[in-house]
Every structure is written in structure tokens, then in C-alpha cells.
N, C-alpha and C positions, 0 to 999 in steps of 0.2 A: 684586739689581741685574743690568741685561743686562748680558754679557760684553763688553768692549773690542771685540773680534773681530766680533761682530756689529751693535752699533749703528753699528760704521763700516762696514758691509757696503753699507747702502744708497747714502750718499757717496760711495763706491768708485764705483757704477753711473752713479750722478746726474752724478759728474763728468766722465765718458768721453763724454757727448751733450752737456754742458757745454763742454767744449773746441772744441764743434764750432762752436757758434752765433757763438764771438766771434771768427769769422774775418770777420765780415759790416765788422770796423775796418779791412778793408784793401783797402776801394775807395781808401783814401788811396794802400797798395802799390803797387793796379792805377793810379792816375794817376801816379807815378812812369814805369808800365811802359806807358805811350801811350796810355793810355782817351782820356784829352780828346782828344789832337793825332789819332786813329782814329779817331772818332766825330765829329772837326770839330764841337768843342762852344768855345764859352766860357766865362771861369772864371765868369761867374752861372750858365750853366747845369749848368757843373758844381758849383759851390754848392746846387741846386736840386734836381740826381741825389741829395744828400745826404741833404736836407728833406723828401724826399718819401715816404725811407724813415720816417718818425717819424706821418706823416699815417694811414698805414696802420696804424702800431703802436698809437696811440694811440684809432682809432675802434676797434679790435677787441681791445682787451687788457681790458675789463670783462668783454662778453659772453663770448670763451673761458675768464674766469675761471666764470663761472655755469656755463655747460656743465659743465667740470671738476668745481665741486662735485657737481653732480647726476648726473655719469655717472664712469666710471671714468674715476682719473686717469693710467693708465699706456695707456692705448690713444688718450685725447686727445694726452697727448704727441704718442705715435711718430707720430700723424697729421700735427699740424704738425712736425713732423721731415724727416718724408718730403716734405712740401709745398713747404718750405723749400731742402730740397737740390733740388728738381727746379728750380726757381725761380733757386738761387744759382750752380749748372752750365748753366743755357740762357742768363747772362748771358753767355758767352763767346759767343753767336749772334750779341749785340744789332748792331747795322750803323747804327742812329744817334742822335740825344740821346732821341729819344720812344719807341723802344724803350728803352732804359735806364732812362728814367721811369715804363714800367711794369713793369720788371720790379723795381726797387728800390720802388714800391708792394705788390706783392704779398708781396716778400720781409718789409716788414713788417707786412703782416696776419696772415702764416703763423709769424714769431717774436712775435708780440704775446702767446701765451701763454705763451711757456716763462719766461723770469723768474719771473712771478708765481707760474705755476704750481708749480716748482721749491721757491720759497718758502713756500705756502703745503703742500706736501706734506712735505717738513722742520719744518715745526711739528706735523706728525702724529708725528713719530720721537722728537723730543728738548724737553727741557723749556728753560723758558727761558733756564737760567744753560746748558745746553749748545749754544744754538741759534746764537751770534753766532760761534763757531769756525767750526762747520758753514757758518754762511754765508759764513766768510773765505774754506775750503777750493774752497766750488763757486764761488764770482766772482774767485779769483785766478786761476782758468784763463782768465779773460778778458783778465788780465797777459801769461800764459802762452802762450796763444793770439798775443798779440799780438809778443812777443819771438819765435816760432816763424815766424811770417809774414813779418818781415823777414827773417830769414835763408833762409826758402823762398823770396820775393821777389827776394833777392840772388842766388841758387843760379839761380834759374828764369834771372834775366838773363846769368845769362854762357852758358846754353846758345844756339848759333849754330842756326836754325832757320827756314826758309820757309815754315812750313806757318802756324803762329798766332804771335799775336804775344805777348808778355809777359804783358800782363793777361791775356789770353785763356786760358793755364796757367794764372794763379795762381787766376781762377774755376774753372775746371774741376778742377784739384787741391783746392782746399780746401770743393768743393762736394759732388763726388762722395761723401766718405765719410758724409757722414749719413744717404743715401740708403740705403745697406750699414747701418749703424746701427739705423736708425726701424725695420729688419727685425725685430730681434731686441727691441728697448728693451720692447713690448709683452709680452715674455715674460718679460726679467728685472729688470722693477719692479715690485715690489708696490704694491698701491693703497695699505696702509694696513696696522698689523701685525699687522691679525686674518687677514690675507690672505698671510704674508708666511713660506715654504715653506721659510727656510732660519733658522727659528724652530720650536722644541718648543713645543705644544702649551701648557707651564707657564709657557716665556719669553717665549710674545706674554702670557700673564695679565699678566704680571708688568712687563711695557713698559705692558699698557693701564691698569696700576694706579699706578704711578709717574706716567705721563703725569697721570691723573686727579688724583693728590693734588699734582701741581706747578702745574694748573689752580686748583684747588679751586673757586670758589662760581664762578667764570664759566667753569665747563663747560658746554657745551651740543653735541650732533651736530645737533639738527633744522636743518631749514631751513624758511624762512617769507618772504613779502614783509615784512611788520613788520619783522625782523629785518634787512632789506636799508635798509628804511625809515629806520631806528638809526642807519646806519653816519653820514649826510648831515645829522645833526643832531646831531654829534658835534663840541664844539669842535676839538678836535685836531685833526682828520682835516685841518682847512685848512693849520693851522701845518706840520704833518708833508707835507701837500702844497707848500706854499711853501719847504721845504727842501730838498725832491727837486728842486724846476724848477729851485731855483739851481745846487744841485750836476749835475744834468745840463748844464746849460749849461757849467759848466766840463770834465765828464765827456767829453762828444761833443764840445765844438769842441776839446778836446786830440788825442782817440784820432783823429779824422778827420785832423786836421792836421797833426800830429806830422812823417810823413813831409817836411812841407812845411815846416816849420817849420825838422827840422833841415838840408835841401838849404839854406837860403837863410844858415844861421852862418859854412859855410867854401866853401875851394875844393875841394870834392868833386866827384863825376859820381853823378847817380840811382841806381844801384847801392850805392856807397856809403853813401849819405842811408839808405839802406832797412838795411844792415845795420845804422847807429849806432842805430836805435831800438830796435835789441833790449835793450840793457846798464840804460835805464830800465825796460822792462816787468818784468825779471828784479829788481832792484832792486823793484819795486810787488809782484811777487809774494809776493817775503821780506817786504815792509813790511803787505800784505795779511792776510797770515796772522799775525805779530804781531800786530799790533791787536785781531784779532779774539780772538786764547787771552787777548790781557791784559784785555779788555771783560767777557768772561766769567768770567775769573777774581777781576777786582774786582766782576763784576757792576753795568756803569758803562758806559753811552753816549755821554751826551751830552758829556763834557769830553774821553772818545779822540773825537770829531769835531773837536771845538773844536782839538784839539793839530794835527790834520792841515789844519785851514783856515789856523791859522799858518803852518805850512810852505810852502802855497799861498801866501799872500800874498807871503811873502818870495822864494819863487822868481818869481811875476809879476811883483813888483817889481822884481827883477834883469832881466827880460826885458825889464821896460819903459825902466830908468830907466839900464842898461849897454849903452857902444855895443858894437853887432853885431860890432865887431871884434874884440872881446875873446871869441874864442871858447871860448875855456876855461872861462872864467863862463855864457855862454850854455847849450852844453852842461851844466853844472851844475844849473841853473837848469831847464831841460826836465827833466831827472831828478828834481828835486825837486818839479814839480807831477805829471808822471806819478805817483808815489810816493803824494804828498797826493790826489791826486783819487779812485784808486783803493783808495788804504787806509780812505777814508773811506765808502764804501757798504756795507763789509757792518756795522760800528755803526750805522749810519742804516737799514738795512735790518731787522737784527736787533730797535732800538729801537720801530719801529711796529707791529713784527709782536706783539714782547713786552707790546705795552702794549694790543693790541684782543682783548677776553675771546669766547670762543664761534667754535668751526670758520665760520661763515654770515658772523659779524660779521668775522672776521679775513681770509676770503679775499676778501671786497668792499671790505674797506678795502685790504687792500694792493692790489688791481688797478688803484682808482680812483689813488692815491695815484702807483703805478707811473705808470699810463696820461696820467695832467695833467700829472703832473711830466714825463714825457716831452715836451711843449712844449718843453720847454729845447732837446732834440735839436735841433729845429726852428730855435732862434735861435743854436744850435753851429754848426750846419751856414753859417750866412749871417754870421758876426761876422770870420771871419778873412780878411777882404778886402783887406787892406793890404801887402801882401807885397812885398818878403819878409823886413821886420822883425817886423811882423804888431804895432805897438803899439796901435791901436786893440781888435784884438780882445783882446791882451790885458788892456788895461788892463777893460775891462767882463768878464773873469771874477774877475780881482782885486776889481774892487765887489762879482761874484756869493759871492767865498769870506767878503768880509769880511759881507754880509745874510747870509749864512746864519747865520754864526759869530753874529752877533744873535740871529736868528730862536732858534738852538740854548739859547741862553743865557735866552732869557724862557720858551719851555717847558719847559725843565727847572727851572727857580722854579715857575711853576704848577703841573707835575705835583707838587714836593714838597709844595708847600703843601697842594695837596689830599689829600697821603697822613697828612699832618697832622693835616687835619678830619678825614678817617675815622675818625682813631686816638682822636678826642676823642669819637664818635658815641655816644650811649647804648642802647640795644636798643628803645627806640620810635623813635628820631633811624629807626635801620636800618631798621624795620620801612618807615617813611615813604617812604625811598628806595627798595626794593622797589616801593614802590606807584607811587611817581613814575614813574618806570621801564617803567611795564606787567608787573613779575615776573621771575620767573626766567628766562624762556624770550628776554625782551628786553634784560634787565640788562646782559649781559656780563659787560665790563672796569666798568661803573658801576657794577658790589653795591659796597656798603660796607664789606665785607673785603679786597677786592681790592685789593692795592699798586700802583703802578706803578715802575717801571722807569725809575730815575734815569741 
């Protein structure tokens, strides 16, 4: 078995360029710190600086996933890395709503692939009872990221200064270092761990044979259109798509709003609003990574999502249904859906990835799955229009946590049931499914050995 030391080695790496992308939650920051009232925008159009980033993300997160399978995936990164930072630092130029429009378009063409990407290169490294930790690890720096930024936010504001304004630092501060990053990222990621220089010649064997037997019959490297073909005739791929739109929807119109959210509970001044958000992100972090060692330890998904949609509920509900004055409850209540919303993507994340068999099949399903579901961004961005109780918007991600909490609960009956039939299948039943299928090379996750991932 590879060494502790080493299989976290990759992680390590993945997470430092991780940290960087989810500073892109603090355009919320930068409208605290004067974007709208400098930019002479309105709150639709600043609603719409929001939205726009998602439009980007979402036409370009399939094809950067194709690219990346077919070429190396440590030099696709660091490109949209670099692209990214040059994009999220010339946002301190923008001078008015239609530049900010495009520059928050491009910023999401040029992160459209690192999720995914990340994601489907972690399922190169570890097997699938090891892969849902892994994922807690790289997307609580999105927590992390985001407790960081209020306090840089807050920090940035009390500097007295003529030259830029508030927002104007907090993009150019938190933009610049990826730039410095995407330098190096090409150098110290390996593709994959035949590639991978700080591994003995016998411990990549021994990663690519482990890997193999925790595969088993829906191993496959080739790639193929067929195989792309597969993914879109998949029942699951909708359900698993219809989970992520909701959960995004609650995911981005929290991380965007928050700032906004908690200015409107007390009598603070914007500086302050920006520091209280840190105590929930830090709180999601802890709860992130939890969920994620306990999914894998029980080797169990879908009920750690289910556990964190309740919590969601009950914190929307307080938000919706306690008056705003009762600040103490408020503030609670924001902690506990940050916590929920964020603790709940990397089981949800880890669950689709574990359950689509074959490298081809797995990175087209998670892009597309990524990329549709990301719509929600889109209706994040536009729902919290009611301020500054904000009860409409919340009350429609309360709908969104309880469809999901649905949605989560009938596929995971389907998926058992069908690991059921398998188990009953005879050795002609199997041979049939083979055939149905188009083979081995199309099968995937659909051979007849293959479990899935309750």
C-alpha cells in the first residue's frame, strides 16, 4: 500500500491553487467595499455582474473537460490559472457595469475547468472509499478562502488611501497570486502516477494496481466518441444533474450574498458585515471535512447529504419565519446553512464521480453534471432581491434543499435496487449485459459486477 506521506502529497499541491479560485465569492466583499456605488450600477445590474459569471462557466466546463482528457492535465490547469488571475486582477480597471460584464464572463470561461478538472484528476490518485475525504479537503478551502476574504476585506477597509478604492485592493490582492502560481503548478503536478517523480518506480506499480483492483470490470483509459455517447444515455446522469442545480442554487446565492445578508441583521457598518462572515466559513470548513472522512469511512453518500439538507432547512426556516430582530437567531441561522450548503458538495461530488465506471465515462459525466448544474449559479445570482431580510430568496432555496433531499432519497433506492439485480444476475443474465452495453470498452459503471455507491 502507498505510504500516508505520499498519497497526500498530491492534495497538498492541488490545494494551494484551490485556495485561490474561491476568492472569485468575494465580489459580495468587493460590493460591500463600493463596486456598485463606483461603477454607478444598480442592484439588477449588479445581480447580473453575478450571472454572468456562470454563463461563461457553464458553456465552457464540458469542452475543457475533453481537452484535459486528451492532453495533459497539469499544463491545462496552469493555463486556465494564469488566465484566470490576469482576468480576476484587470477587474480592479473595470470603470463601469459593461466592463465588469465582461470581465466576470471571461473569469468564468477560464475557471470552467478547474472543478471538474481537479475532480476528475483525484479519481486518478485514490480509490473510491478514499476519494470523498480528498474531496472534503480540496473544497473546504472554498470555506477557507472564504473566512480569509472577510477578514482581508475588513483589513483592506480600514487602510486610509487615495489612490484605489476598497474593492479595487481586494481584486488585485486576491488576484495577483495565482498568476505567481499557474508559474510553477505545471511543474509540480503530475498528470497521473505513472508520471508522478516523487514516487519510486515500484510505488507508482503499486498505486496503478490498487487503483486497478478498486476499479475492477469498469476499468477502462481509452477514449472514444461511443464512450462520450454513454455518458447522455445514462439514467442517472439527469438525477445526479437535477441535484447539483439545486444544490447550487442554494450554494451561490448563499456565498454571493452572505456579505449582504449579514449587513442587513444588525446595526453594524460594512466593514463589520465583512468580518462576521468569517466565523460561518470557518465553522463549514470543520463541518466540510467531517462529512467527508465520515462518507468514506462508512462508505455512504447519499443519507451524509440528506443529514446536511436538514440542517439547511432548519436554518432557512429560521431565516424566513424569525423576525430580523432577533439577531442572535439570525446570525445562527446564516452559520448553519453556510455549514449545510458547503458540507454537502463534496458527498454529492464524491457520490457521482464513485458511481460512473471508466476514466472517458467519468470525466464527461462529471463536467456535464458540473456544467448544467451550474444554472443554479445563474438563478443564485438573481433570487436574493428582497433585502434586506431577503425572505423570498430564502425561502426558494429552502424548496431547493428540501427537492433535493427528494431527489437524493429515490436515487439512492434505485441505485440499491439495482445492485440487488446484479447480485441475483446468472452468468448468461451477465454475459447479456455485456452485450447490451456494446462491451467492455462501453460498459463502464453498467457491467454486471460493478456496485454502486449507496
Amino acid at each position: 500500500m502507498l505510504s500516508l506521506l505520499h498519497s497526500n502529497y498530491l492534495i497538498k499541491k492541488i490545494n494551494v491553487t484551490n485556495s485561490i479560485i474561491y476568492f472569485r465569492s468575494n465580489i459580495g466583499n468587493a460590493k460591500l467595499g463600493g463596486l456598485e456605488n463606483d461603477l454607478h450600477m444598480n442592484h439588477f445590474q449588479y445581480q447580473w455582474s453575478l450571472s454572468i459569471f456562470f454563463a461563461g462557466y457553464i458553456l465552457f466546463q464540458l469542452p475543457s473537460n475533453v481537452i484535459m482528457r486528451r492532453w495533459r492535465p497539469a499544463f491545462w490547469l496552469s493555463f486556465l490559472m494564469l488566465s484566470w488571475g490576469v482576468v480576476a486582477t484587470a477587474m480592479a480597471a473595470c470603470e463601469n457595469f459593461a466592463g465588469l460584464m465582461v470581465c466576470r464572463l471571461l473569469l468564468g470561461c477560464f475557471e470552467a475547468g478547474f472543478f471538474p478538472g481537479v475532480v476528475y484528476m483525484l479519481s486518478l490518485w485514490y480509490t473510491r472509499q478514499e476519494y470523498g475525504r480528498r474531496v472534503a479537503l480540496f473544497f473546504s478551502f472554498g470555506s477557507l478562502a472564504g473566512a480569509f476574504g472577510g477578514i482581508l476585506a475588513y483589513g483592506i477597509s480600514q487602510i486610509p488611501t487615495h489612490t484605489l478604492a476598497t474593492w479595487q485592493w481586494l481584486f488585485i490582492i486576491e488576484g495577483s497570486p495565482s498568476i505567481l502560481i499557474a508559474v510553477f503548478a505545471a511543474w509540480y503536478l503530475p498528470d497521473s502516477p505513472e508520471k508522478a517523480k516523487f514516487l519510486t518506480s515500484d510505488e507508482q506499480q503499486l498505486e496503478i494496481e490498487r487503483l486497478a483492483e478498486d476499479a475492477g470490470a469498469s476499468q477502462d483509459h481509452s477514449f472514444s466518441w461511443p464512450q462520450v455517447a454513454s455518458v447522455f444515455q445514462d439514467w442517472k446522469l439527469y438525477i445526479y444533474i437535477f441535484i447539483y442545480l439545486t444544490g447550487s442554487i442554494m450554494l451561490h446565492g448563499v456565498t454571493l450574498f452572505l456579505p449582504s445578508i449579514v449587513a442587513g441583521m444588525g446595526e453594524w457598518n460594512n466593514a463589520q458585515a465583512q468580518l462576521l462572515t468569517t466565523p460561518p466559513y470557518v465553522l463549514a470548513f470543520i463541518a466540510t471535512i467531517t462529512i467527508g472522512r465520515s462518507s468514506d469511512h462508512f462508505f455512504e453518500r447519499g443519507f451524509h447529504m440528506v443529514a446536511c439538507d436538514v440542517v439547511a432547512i432548519v436554518g432557512f426556516l429560521l431565516l424566513v419565519l424569525i423576525p430580523q430582530e432577533q439577531v442572535a437567531v439570525h446570525y445562527f441561522a446564516a452559520c448553519l446553512v453556510v455549514i449545510a450548503v458547503y458540507a454537502n458538495v463534496p458527498a454529492k461530488v464524491a457520490w457521482f464521480t464513485n458511481n460512473f465506471g471508466g476514466l472517458t465515462r467519468r470525466a464527461i459525466a462529471s463536467a456535464t453534471i458540473v456544467s448544467i448544474g451550474l444554472v443554479g449559479g445563474i438563478f443564485g445570482g438573481q433570487i436574493y432581491y428582497d433585502g434586506p431580510e431577503y425572505k423570498n430568496g430564502n425561502t426558494i432555496v429552502c424548496v431547493c434543499a428540501a427537492a433535493q433531499l427528494v431527489a437524493i432519497l429515490i436515487l439512492r433506492f434505485q441505485l440499491a435496487r439495482e445492485n440487488k439485480r446484479r447480485t441475483r444476475l446468472s452468468e448468461h443474465e451477465k454475459e447479456l449485459e455485456l452485450l447490451k452495453y456494446g462491451g467492455l470498452q462501453l460498459i463502464g459503471d453498467r457491467h454486471p459486477d460493478f456496485r454502486y455507491v449507496l
